[in-house]
GUVO-740442 format. One line per 2 residues: their letters; for each residue x, y, z of N, C-alpha, C. Coordinates in steps of 0.1 Angstrom, whole numbers, plus 5000, padded with zeros to 4 digits. Layout:
! residues N
a = X Y Z X Y Z X Y Z; ...
END
This chain:
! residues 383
xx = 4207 4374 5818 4207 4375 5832 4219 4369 5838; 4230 4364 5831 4239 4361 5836 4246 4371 5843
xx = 4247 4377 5837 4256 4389 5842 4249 4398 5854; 4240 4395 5857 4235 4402 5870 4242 4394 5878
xx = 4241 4406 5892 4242 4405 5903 4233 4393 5911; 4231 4391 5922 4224 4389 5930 4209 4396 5936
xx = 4218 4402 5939 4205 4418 5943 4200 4422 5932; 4204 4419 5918 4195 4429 5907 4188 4419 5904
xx = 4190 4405 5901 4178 4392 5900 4171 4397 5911; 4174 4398 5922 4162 4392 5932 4154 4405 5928
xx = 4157 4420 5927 4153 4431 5924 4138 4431 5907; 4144 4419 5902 4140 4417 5888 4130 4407 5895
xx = 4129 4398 5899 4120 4387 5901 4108 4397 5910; 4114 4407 5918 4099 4415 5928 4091 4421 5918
xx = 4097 4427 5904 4093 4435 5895 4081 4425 5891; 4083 4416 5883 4078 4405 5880 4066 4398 5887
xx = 4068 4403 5898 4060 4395 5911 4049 4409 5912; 4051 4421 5914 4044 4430 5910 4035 4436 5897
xx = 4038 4432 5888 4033 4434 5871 4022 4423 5873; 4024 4408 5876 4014 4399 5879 4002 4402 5893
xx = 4008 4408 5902 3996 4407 5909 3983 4419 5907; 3991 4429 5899 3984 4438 5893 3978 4436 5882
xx = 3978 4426 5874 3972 4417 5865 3955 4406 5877; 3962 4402 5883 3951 4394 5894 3945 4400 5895
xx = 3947 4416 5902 3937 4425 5906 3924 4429 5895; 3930 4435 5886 3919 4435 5875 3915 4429 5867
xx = 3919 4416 5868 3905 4404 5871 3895 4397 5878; 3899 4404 5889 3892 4399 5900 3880 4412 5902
xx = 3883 4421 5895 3876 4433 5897 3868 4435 5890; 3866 4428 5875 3854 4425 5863 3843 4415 5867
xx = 3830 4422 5866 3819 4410 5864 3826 4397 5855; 3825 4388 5863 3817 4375 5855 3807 4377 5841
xx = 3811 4363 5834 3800 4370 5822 3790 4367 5822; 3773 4372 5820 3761 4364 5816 3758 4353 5812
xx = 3754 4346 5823 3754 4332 5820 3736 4337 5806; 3737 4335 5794 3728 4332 5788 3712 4329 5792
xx = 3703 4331 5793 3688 4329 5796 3685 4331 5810; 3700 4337 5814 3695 4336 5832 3694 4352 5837
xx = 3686 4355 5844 3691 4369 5850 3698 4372 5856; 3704 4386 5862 3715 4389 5862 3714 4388 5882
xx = 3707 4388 5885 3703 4382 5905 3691 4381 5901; 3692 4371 5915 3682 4365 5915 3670 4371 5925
xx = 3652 4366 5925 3643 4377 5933 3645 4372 5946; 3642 4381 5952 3642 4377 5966 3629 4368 5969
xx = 3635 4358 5983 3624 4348 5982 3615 4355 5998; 3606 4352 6000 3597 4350 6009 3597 4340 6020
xx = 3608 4336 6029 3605 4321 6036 3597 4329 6050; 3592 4338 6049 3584 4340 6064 3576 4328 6068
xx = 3571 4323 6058 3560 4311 6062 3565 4300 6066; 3577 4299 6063 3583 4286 6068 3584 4278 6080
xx = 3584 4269 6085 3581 4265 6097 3593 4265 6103; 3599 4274 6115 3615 4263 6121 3614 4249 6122
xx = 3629 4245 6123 3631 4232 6129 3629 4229 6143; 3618 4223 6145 3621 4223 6161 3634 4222 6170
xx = 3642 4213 6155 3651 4205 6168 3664 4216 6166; 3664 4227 6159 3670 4234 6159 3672 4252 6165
xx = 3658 4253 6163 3657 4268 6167 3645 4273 6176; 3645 4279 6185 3633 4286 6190 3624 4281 6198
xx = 3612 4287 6207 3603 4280 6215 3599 4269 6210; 3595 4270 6196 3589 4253 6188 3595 4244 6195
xx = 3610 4249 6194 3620 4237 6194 3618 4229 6209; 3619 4237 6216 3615 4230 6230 3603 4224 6230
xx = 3592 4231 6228 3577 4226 6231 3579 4208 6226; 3585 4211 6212 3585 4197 6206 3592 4188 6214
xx = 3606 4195 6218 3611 4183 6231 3605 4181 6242; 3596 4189 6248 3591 4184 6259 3578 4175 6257
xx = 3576 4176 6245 3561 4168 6237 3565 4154 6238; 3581 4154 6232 3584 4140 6229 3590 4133 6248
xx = 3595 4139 6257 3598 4131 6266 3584 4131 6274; 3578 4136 6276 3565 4133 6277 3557 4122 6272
xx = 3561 4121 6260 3553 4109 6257 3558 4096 6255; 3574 4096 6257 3585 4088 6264 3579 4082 6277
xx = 3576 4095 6285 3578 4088 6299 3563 4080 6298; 3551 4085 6291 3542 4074 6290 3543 4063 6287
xx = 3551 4060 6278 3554 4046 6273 3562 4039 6282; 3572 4043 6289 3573 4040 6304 3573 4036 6312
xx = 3560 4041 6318 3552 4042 6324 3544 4025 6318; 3537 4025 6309 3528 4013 6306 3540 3996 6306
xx = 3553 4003 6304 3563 3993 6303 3561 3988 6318; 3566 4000 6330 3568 3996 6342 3557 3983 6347
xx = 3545 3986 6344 3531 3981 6350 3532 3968 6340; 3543 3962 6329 3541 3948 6324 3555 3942 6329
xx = 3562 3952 6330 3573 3947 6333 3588 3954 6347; 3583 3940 6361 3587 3947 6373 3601 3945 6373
xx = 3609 3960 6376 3624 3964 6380 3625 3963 6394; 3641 3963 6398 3642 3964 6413 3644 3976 6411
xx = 3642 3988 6421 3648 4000 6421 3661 4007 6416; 3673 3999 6415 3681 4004 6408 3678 4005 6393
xx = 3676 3996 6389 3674 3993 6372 3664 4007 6367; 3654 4002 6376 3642 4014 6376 3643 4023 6372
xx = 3659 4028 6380 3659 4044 6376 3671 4048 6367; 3676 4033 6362 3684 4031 6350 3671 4036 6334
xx = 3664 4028 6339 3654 4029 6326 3648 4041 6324; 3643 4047 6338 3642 4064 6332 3648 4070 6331
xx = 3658 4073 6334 3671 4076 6325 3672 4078 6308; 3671 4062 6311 3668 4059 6292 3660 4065 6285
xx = 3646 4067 6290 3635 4073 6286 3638 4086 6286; 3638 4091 6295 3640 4105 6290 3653 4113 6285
xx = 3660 4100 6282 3675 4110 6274 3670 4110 6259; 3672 4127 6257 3667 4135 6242 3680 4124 6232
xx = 3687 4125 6236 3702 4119 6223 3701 4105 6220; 3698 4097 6206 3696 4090 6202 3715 4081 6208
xx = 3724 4095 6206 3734 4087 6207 3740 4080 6222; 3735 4092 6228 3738 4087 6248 3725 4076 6248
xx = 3712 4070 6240 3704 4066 6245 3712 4049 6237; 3724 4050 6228 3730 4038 6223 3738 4036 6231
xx = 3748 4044 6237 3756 4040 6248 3752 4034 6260; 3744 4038 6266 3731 4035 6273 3729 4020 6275
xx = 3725 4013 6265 3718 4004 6256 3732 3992 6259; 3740 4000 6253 3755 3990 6250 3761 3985 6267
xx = 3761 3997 6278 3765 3997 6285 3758 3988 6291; 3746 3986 6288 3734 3973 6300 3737 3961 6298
xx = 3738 3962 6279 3743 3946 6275 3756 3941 6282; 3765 3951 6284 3778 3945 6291 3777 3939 6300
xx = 3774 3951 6313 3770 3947 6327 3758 3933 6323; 3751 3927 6317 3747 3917 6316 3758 3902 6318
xx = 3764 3909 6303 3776 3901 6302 3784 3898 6315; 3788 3908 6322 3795 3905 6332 3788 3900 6344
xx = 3773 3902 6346 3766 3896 6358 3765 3881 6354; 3763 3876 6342 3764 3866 6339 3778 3856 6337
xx = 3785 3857 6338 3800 3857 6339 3800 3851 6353; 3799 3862 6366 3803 3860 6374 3793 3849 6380
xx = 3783 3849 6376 3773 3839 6378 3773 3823 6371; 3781 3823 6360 3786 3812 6362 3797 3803 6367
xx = 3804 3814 6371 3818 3814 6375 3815 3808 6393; 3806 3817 6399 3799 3809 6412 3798 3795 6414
xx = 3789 3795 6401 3781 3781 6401 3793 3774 6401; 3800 3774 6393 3808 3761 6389 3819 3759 6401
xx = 3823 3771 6409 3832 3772 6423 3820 3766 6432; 3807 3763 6431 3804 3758 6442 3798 3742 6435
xx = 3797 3736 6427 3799 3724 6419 3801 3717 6428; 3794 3703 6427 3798 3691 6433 3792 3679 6428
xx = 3796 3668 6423 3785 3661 6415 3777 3652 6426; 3765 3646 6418 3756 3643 6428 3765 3632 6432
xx = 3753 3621 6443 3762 3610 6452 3760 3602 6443; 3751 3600 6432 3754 3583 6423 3764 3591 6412
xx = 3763 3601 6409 3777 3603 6398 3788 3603 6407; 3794 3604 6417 3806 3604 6426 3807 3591 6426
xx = 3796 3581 6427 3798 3563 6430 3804 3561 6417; 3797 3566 6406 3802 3563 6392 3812 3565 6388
xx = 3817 3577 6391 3830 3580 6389 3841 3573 6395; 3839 3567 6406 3850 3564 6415 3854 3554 6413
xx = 3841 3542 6411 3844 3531 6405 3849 3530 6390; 3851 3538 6381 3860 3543 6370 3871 3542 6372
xx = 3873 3552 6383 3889 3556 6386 3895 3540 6393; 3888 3536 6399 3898 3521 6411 3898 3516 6397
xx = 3888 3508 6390 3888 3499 6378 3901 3509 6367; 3902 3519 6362 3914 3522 6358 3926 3516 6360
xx = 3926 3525 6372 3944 3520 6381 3947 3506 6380; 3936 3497 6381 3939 3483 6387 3937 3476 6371
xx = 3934 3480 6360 3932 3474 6346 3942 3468 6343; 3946 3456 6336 3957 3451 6330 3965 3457 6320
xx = 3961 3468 6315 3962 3471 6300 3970 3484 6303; 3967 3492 6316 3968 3509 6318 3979 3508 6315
xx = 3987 3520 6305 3995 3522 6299 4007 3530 6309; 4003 3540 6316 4006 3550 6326 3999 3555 6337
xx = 4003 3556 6345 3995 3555 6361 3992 3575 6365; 3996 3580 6353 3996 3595 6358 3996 3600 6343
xx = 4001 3609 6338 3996 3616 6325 3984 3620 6327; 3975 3620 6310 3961 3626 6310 3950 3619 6315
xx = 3952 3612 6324 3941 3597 6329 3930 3607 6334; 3928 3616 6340 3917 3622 6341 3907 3630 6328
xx = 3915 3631 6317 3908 3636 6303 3902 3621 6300; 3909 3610 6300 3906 3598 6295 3893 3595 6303
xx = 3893 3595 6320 3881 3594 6323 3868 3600 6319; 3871 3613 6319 3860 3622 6314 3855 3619 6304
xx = 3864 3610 6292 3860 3610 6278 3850 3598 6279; 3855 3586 6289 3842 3575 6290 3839 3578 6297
xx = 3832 3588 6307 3824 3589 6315 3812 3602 6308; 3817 3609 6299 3806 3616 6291 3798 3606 6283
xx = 3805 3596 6278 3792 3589 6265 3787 3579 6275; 3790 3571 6286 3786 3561 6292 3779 3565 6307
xx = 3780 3578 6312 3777 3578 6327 3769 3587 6324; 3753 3590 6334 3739 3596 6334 3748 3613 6343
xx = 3741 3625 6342 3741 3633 6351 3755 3638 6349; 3765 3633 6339 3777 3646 6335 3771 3660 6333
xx = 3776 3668 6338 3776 3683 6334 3778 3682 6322; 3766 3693 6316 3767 3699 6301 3777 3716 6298
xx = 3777 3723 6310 3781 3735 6312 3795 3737 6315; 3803 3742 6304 3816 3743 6308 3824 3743 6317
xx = 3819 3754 6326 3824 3756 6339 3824 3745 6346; 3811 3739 6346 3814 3725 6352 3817 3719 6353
xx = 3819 3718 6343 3830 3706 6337 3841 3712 6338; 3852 3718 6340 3861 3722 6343 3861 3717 6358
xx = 3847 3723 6367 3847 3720 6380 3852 3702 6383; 3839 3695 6371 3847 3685 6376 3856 3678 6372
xx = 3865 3683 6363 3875 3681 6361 3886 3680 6373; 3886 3693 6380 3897 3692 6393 3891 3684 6404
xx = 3880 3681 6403 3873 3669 6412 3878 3656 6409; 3879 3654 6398 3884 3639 6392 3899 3641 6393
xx = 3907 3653 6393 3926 3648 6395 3926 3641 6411; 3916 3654 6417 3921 3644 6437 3912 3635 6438
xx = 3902 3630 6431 3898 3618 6435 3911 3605 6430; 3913 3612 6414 3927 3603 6414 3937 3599 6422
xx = 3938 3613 6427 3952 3609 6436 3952 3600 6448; 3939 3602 6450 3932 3601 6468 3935 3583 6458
xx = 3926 3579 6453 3927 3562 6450 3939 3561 6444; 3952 3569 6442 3962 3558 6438 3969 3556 6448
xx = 3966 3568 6461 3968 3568 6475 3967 3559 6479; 3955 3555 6481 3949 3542 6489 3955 3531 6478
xx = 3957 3525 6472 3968 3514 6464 3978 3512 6468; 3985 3522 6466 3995 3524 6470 3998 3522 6487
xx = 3992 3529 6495 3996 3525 6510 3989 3509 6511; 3981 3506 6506 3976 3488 6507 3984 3477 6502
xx = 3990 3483 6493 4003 3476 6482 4015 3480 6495; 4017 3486 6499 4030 3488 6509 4028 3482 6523
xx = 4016 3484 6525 4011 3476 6541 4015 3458 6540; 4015 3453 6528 4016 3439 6527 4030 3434 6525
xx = 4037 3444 6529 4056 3444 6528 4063 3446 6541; 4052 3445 6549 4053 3443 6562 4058 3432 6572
xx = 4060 3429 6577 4066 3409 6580 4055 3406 6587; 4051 3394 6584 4039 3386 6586 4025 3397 6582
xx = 4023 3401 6572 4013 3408 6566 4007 3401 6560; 3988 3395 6563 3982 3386 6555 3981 3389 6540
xx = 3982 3403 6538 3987 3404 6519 4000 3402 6512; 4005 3394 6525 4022 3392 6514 4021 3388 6500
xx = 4010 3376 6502 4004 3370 6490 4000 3379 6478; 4004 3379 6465 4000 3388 6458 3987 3383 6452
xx = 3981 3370 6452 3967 3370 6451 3958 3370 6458; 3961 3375 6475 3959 3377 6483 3956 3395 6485
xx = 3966 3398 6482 3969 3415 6481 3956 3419 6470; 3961 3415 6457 3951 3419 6450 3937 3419 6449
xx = 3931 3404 6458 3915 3401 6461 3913 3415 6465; 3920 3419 6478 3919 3426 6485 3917 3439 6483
xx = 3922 3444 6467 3921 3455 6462 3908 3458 6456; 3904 3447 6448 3895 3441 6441 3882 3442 6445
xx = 3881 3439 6460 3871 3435 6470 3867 3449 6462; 3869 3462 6462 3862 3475 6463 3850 3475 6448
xx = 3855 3467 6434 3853 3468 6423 3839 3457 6422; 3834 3454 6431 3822 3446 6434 3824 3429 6430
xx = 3816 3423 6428 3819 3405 6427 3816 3404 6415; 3817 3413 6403 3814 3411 6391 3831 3410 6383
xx = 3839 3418 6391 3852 3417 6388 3863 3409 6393; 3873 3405 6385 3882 3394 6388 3896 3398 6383
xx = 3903 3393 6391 3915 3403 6387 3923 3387 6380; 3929 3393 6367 3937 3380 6361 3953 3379 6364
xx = 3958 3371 6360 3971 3367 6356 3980 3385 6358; 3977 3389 6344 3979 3405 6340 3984 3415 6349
xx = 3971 3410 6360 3968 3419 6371 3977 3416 6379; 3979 3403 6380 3990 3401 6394 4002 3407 6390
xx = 4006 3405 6379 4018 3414 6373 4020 3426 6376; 4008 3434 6374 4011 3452 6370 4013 3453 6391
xx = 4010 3444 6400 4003 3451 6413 4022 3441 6415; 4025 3434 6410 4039 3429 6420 4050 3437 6408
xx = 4047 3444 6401 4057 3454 6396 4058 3470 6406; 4042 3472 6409 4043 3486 6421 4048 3485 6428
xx = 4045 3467 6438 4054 3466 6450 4071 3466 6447; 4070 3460 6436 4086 3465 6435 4093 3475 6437
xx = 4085 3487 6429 4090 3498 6428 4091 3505 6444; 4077 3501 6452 4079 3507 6464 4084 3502 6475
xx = 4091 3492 6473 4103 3485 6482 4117 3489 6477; 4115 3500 6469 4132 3504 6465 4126 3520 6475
xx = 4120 3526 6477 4117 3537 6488 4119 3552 6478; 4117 3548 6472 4116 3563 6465 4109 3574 6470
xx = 4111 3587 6470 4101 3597 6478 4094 3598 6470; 4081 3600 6479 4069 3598 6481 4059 3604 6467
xx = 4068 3619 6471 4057 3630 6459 4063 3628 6450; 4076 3618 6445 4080 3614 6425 4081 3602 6426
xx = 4071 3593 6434 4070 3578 6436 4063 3576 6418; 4052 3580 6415 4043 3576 6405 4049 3583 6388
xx = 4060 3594 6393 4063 3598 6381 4077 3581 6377; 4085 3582 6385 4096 3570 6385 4082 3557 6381
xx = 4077 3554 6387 4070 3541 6383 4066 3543 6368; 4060 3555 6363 4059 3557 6347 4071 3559 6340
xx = 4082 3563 6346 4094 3562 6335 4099 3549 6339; 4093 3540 6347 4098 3522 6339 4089 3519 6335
xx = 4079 3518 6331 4070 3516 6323 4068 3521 6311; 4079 3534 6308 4084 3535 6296 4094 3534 6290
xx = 4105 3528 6298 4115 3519 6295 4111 3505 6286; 4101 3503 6295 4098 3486 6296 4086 3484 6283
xx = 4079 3500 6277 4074 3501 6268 4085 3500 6251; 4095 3506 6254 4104 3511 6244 4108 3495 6239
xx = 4104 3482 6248 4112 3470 6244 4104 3465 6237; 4091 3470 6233 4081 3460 6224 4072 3454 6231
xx = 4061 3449 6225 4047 3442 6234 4054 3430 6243; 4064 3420 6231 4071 3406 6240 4079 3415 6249
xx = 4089 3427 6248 4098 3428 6259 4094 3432 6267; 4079 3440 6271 4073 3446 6281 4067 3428 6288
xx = 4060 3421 6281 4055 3411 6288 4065 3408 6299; 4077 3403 6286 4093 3391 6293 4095 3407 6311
xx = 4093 3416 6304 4100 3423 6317 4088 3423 6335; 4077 3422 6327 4068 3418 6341 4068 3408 6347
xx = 4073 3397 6334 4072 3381 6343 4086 3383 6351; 4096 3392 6345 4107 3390 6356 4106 3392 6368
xx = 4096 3403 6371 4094 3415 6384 4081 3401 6391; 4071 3395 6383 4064 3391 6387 4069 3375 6393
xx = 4080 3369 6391 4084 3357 6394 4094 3360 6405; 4098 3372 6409 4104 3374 6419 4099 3372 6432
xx = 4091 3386 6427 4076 3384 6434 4074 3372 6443; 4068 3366 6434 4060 3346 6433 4081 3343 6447
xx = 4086 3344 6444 4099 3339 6450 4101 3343 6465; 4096 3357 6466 4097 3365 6477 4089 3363 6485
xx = 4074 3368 6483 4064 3366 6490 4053 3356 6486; 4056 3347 6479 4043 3334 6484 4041 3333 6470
xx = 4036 3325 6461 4028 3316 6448 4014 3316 6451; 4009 3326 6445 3996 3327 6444 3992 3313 6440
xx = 3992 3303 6441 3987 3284 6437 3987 3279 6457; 3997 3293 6463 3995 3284 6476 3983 3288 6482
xx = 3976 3296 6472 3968 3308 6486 3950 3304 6483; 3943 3305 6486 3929 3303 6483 3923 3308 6467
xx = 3930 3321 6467 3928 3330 6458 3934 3321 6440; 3924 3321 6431 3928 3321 6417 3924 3329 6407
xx = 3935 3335 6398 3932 3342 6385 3922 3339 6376; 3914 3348 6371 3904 3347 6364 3912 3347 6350
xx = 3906 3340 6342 3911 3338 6328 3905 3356 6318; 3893 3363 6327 3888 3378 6319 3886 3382 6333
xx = 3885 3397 6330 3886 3409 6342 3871 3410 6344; 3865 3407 6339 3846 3409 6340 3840 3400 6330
xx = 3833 3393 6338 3825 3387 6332 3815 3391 6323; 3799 3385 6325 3789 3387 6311 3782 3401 6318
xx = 3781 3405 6329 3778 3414 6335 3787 3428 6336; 3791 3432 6320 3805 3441 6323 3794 3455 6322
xx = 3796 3465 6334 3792 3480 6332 3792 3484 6316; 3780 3496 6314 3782 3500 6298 3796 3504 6300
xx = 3803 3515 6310 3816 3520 6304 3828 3511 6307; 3828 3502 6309 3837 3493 6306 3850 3489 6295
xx = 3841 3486 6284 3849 3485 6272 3851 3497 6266; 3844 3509 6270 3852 3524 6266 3862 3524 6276
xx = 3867 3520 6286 3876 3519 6296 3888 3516 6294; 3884 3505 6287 3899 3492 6290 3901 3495 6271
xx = 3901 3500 6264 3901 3509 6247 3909 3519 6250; 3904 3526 6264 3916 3539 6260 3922 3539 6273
xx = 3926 3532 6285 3937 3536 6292 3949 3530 6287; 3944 3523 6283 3961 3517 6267 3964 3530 6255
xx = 3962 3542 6261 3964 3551 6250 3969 3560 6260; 3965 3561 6273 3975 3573 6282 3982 3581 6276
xx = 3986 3595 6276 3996 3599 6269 4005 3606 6287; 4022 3608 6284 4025 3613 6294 4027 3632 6295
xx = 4025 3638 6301 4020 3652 6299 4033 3659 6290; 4048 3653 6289 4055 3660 6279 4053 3651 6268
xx = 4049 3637 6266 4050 3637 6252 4036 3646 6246; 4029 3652 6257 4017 3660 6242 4020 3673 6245
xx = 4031 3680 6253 4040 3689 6248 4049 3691 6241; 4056 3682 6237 4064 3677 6226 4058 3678 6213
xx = 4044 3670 6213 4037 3672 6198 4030 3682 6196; 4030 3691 6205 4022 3701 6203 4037 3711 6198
xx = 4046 3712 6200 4054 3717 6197 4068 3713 6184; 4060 3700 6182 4060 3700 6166 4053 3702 6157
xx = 4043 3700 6157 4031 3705 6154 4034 3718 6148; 4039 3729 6157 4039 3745 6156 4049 3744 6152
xx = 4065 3736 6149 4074 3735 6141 4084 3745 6151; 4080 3746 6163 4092 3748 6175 4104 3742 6174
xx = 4113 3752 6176 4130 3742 6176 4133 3747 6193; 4145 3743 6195 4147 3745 6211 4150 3731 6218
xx = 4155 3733 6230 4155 3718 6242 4141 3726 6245; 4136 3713 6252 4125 3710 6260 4128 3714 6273
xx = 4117 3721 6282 4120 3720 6296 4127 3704 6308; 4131 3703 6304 4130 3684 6314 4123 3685 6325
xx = 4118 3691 6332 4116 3696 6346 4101 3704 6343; 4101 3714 6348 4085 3724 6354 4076 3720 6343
xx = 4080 3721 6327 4071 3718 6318 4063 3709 6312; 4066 3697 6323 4066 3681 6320 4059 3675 6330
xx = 4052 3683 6341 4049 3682 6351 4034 3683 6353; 4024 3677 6357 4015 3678 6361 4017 3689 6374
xx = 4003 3693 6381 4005 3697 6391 4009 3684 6403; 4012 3691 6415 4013 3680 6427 4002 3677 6428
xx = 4000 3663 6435 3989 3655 6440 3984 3659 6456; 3974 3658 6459 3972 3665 6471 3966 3657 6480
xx = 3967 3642 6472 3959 3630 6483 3939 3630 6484; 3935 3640 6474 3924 3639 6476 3917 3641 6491
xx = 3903 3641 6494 3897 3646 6503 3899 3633 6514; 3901 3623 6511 3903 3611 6518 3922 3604 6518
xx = 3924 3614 6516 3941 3611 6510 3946 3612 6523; 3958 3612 6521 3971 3618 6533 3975 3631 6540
xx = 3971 3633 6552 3974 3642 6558 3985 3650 6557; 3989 3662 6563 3999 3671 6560 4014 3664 6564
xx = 4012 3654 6575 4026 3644 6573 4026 3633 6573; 4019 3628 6561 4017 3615 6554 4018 3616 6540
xx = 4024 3609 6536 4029 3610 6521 4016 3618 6509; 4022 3619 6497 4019 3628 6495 4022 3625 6476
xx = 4015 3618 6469 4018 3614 6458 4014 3627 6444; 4028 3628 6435 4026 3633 6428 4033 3628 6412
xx = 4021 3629 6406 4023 3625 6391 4031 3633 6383; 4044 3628 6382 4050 3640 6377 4058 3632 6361
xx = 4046 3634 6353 4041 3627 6339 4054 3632 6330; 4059 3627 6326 4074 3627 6318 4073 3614 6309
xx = 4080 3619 6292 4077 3607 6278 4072 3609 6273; 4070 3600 6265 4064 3597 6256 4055 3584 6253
xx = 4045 3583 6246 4037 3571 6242 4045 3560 6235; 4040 3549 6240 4049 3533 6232 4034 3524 6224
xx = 4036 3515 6228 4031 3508 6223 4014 3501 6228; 4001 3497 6227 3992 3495 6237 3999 3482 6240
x = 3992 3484 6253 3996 3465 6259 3980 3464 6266
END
């Protein structure tokens, strides 16, 4: 075949292609062989007697469907009289009943459980937007929060101090919410009640920087804080410290809404120096103090050697255990982003931030200061 053409191959290969299909043909045109013991067709069968399918063919077929929603809507029916609908649902359910399709009667079925899902949803979602805790859990809580702020020990004045509350106020206080939402609820209840009391500190602590202010005195100022925490509490040594380190900070005039974040980045300076260099750095602020405005030895008022006596509240010593653990809101952005093995700078700014403080329901008006915790660092050492 070399020597052909083109045209005489292709001419050759039709030949070829014709000899075989004329081969196909008469094989296709021979009986099959006898399969052995079998006959050659088979008898014809008889199915006249046969029953249709109802669900397939002919008047049966209906009679049977109208048999069966029929006796659907009976059952129904005996449902309705044990169990009362409002009129919408009502005529959701006959619906149900009388749909012939197993499969529209699943979709059906699926679609009620949703809309369940979602009426329940929004129904808790109500609840927890209209949340309020009762008046002795609001007493309980509050006195939490003053005894926090004013503790000798508090690590940071802003960070996660509202998680920290919640954590001794779930095992130690009666009438916490068990329900998520609520607790969420009162989670944003407990940031402004925070703010609202570091508010009030803070403007009491600035009122006495006033000239001739009977709280010049810092054991004077601080009774006076104290007064709120009932006559079981005593403010020590410690205390005079942490309350003539605020006034420091708020006689240098810092604005208002990053007063409490600056007050926690020297308290994490002053952490970075060790347990002795944080003490040495408060007796410095605190002897000034004593230099400026009066010697607590001149005033009525004396330091208690403990913050509470034999009469200490159960959540007390959950109290004063974990505000020496504060964390500030970027150092547990930080570990959360080692943790995940993130590389990158860190935001300094928006990511490191609490929200603003809003002064709480008893706080500061629209032109009266306006404190916000704007939580920046890392954790040091407990003191």
């Amino acid at each position: 075949m070399t020597g052909l053409s083109l045209q005489e191959r292709t001419a050759l290969r039709k030949q070829r292609q014709a000899a075989q299909q004329r081969q196909d043909d008469t094989r296709s045109s021979s009986p099959p062989p006898q399969t052995p013991g079998f006959p050659t067709r088979l008898p014809n069968l008889n199915i006249t007697g046969i029953t249709p399918n109802p669900f397939t063919s002919g008047t049966s077929s209906n009679a049977t469907v109208s048999s069966s929603i029929a006796t659907r809507r009976l059952m129904g029916d005996r449902i309705r009289k044990k169990v009362k609908l409002e009129p919408s649902s009502e005529a959701e359910f006959t619906q149900f009943i009388e749909t012939t399709s197993s499969e529209e009667r699943e979709a059906l079925l699926h679609a009620s459980i949703l809309r369940l899902t979602d009426l329940h949803a929004t129904s808790a979602q109500a609840k927890a937007s209209n949340y309020t805790p009762s008046k002795t859990l609001e007493k309980s809580l509050r006195s939490i929060i003053h005894t926090a702020l004013l503790m000798p020990n508090i690590k940071y004045y802003s960070g996660n101090l509202s998680s920290i509350i919640m954590t001794v106020a779930e095992t130690n206080v009666k009438q916490m919410p068990k329900d998520d939402d609520e607790q969420d609820a009162l989670a944003s209840w407990l940031n402004k009640e925070i703010n609202n009391a570091r508010y009030q500190i803070k403007k009491t602590i600035a009122e006495s920087l006033n000239p001739g202010n009977e709280l010049k005195n810092i054991a004077v100022l601080t009774d006076r804080l104290f007064s709120k925490l009932g006559k079981d509490f005593k403010p020590t040594l410690s205390v005079y410290m942490r309350l003539a380190f605020i006034r420091a900070e708020i006689a240098k005039n810092h604005k208002a809404d990053k007063f409490w974040g600056i007050v926690d980045d020297e308290l994490e300076g002053m952490h970075k120096h060790g347990p002795a260099g944080f003490v040495d750095d408060l007796t410095t602020v605190y002897e000034e103090d004593v230099e400026n405005h009066g010697d607590p030895a001149n005033s009525k008022c004396a330091p208690s050697t403990e913050m509470v006596g034999d009469k200490k509240p159960r959540w007390y010593q959950s109290l004063h255990d974990n505000v020496s653990k504060i964390q500030r809101i970027k150092a547990r952005i930080a570990a959360t982003k080692r943790k995940r093995g993130d590389d990158g700078e860190e935001d300094e700014e928006d990511d490191s931030r609490e929200p603003a403080d809003n002064g709480g329901e008893d706080g500061p008006s629209e032109d009266q200061e306006n404190d916000d915790p704007n939580g920046r660092g890392g954790q040091e050492e407990d003191q």
